[in-house]
N, C-alpha and C positions, 0 to 999 in steps of 0.2 A: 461605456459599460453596457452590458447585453442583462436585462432583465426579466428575461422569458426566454426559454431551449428554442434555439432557432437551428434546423438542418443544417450540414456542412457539403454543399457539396449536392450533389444528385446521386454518385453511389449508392447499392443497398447490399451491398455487399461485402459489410464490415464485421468484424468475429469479434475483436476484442481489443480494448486501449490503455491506456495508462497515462498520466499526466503528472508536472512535478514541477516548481519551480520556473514558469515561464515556460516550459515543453512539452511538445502533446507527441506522442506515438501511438500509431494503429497499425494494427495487423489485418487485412482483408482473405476472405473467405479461399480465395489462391493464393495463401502465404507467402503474398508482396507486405511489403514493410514502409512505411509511411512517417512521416515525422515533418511538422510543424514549430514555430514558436522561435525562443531563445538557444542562440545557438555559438555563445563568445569561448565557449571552450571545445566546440567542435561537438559536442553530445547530439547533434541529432543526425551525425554520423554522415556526414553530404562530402566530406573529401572539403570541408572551407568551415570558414568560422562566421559565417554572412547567417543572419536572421530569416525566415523564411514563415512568410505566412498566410500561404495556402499548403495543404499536402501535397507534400512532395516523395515521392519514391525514392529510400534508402538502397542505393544499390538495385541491382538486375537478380538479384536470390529470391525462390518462391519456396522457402522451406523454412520459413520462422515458424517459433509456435507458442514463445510468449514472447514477454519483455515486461522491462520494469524501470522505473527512470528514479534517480535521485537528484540530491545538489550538483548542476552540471556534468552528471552521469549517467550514464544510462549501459545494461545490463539484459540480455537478451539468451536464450535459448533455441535452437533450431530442431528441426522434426528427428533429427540423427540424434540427439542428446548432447551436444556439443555446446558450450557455453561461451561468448561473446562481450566485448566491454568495449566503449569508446567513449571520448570527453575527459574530465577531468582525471589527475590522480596521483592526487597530494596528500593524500592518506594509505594509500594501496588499493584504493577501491574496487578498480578495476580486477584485481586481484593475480596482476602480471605486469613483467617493466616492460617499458621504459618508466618506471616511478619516476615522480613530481613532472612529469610530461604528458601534457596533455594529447588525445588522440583522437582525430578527427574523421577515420572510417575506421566500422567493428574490428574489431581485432581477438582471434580466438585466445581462450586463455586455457593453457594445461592441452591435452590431448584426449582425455575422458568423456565418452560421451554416452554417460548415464543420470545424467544431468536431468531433473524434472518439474521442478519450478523456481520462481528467483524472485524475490523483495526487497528492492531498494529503496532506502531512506535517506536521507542528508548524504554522509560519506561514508555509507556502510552498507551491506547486504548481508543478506539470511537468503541459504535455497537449501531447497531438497533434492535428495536424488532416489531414483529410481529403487536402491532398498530400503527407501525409510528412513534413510537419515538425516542429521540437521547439522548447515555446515553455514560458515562466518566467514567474513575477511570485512577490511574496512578499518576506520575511526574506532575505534575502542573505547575513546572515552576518556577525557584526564582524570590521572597520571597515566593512565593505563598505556602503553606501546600500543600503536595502530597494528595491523593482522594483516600482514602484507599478501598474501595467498592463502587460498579457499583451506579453513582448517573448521574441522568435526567438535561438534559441541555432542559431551555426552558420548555414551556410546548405545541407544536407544535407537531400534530401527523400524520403529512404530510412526514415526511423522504422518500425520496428509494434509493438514492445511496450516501456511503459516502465513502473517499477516504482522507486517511492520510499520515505525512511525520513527519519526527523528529521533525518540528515546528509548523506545520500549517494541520487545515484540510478543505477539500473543499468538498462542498454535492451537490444532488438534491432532489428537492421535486417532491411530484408527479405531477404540474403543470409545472415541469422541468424548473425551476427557479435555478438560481447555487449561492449558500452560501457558505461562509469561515467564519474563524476565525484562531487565533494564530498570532505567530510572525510575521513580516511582513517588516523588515529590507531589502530585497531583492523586495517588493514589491511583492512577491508570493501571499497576498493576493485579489491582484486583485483593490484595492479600490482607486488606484490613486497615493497614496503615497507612501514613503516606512519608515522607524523605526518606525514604529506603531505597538501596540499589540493591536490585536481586540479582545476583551474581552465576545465576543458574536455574532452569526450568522448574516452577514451584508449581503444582496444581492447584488450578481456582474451582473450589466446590464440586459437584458431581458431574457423572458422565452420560450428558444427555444435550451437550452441545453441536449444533447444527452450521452453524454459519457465527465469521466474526472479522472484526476490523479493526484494527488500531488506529486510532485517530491521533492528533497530535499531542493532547494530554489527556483524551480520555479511550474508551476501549466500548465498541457494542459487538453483543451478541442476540445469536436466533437460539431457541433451544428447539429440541426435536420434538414439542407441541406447537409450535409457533407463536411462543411469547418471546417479546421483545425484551434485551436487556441494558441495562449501561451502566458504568462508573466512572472513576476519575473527575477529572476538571467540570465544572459545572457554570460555565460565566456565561450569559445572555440568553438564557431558556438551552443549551445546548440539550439537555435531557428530554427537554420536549413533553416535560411533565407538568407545567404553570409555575414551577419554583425554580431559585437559582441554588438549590441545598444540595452540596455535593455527598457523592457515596462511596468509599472503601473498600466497598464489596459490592459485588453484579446487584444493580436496582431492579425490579421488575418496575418497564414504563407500560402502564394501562393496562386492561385487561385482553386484548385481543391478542386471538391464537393461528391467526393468515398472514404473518411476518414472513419472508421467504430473504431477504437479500438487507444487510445492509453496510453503506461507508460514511467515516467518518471526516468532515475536516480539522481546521484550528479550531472553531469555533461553531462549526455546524453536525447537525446531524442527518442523514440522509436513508431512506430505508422504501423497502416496494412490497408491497402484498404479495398474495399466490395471483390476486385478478391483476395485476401488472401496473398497478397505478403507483406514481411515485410520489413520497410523500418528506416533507424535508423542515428543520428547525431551526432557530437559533436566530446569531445575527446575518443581518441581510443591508448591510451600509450600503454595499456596491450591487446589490440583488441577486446576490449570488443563492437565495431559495430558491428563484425560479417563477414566482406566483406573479412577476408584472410589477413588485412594489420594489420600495426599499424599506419595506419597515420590518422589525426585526417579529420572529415569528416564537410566543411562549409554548406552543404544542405542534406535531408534530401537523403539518398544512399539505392538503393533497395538492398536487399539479398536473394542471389539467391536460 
């Protein structure tokens, strides 16, 4: 196990990544496509189902412009707006057949390409498209029928950030208003309660939301002062406050208002100033904080 951020690589010319389940993807600043890690249902898109672990370049195309990984899926967007799926897809994830077959290089799905950003989680995605709107396919959840192709949640075309986790997703509009929906057993969705499934976009409090994350049972947010916020699940300092006391509604952690960026894991919390230092919580068995230790961490721990 790796207990301190160590470089990958000599590169410095990486734009943006995503990771998920044993598999790492990177996008580089010439919209080559990169992918590492776990790779037994073909998700990291190499044309083979062989493990690989140095970056390895996805294909000869320099027009990626996001991507997003799930439970051996993976989900991707190109600079045309055109949308992309390989790996598993035994749910509909991919969100085109060959259903319950798996695919081992990107495969476009649909013909549309006003495509704008994509979130995948377990066997499900959430993306947005270019007017604002907010669209599903994937695992639906038992009983629920899986969502075989990309189908419009809502008919609201206000979307701009949205942000998923194996159960729940939480968004902003462009009036930066913060909405969820999904499981809510942990209270990650925000609405006060917890064993609830919200079966549709609810608004969490006012509209003065900046940045936010769904973690795997709980949810952080930035507001547009730069206070940090969290709820949901609360087990091994995840909140980063010295208690393990969970909250139903958005906690304000600490007083400080230079919060710019944060993501969440199972059981960690991760978050970066406006001066760029990273600062990170919770359990740390396998070191996964960052600070050198394994010891778990009650407040949030800069990294150096």
């Amino acid at each position: 196990n790796i207990i301190s951020p160590i470089q990958i690589g000599s590169a410095s010319n990486w734009k943006s990544l995503t990771s998920d389940y044993g598999s790492s993807f990177f996008i580089k600043e010439d919209g080559t496509l990169w992918a590492f890690g776990n790779n037994n249902n073909g998700q990291l898109g190499l044309g083979n189902n062989i493990n690989v672990n140095i970056p390895t370049q996805v294909g000869l195309e320099s027009n990626w412009l996001s991507i997003s990984s799930g439970f051996e899926h993976t989900m991707a967007i190109k600079t045309d707006g055109t949308l992309w799926g390989w790996g598993k897809n035994d749910f509909g994830q991919l969100g085109g057949p060959p259903y319950n077959t798996s695919i081992n290089t990107p495969m476009q799905i649909g013909t549309e390409n006003n495509w704008k950003t994509i979130e995948s989680a377990a066997n499900r995605n959430f993306a947005l498209k270019n007017d604002g709107t907010l669209w599903f396919w994937g695992d639906n959840l038992f009983p629920n029928p899986a969502i075989i192709i990309p189908t419009q949640i809502g008919s609201d075309t206000n979307w701009k950030v949205i942000s998923s986790s194996y159960y729940h997703l939480t968004a902003l509009k462009t009036d930066n208003t913060l909405w969820s929906m999904g499981f809510n057993f942990y209270g990650q969705c925000g609405v006060g309660t917890s064993n609830d499934i919200i079966v549709a976009p609810i608004q969490i409090g006012t509209s003065n939301w900046k940045s936010i994350s769904s973690a795997y049972y709980h949810t952080m947010g930035i507001k547009s002062d730069g206070t940090l916020w969290i709820w949901g699940r609360n087990v091994l300092y995840t909140y980063g406050n010295g208690t393990d006391t969970p909250s139903f509604v958005p906690l304000q952690i600490g007083s400080n208002i230079d919060w710019e960026f944060v993501a969440g894991g199972e059981t960690n919390s991760y978050a970066i100033k406006t001066n760029g230092i990273l600062y990170s919580t919770g359990d740390n068995n396998v070191g996964q904080i960052g600070d050198g230790t394994t010891t778990d961490k009650l407040i949030f721990t800069p990294i150096s």
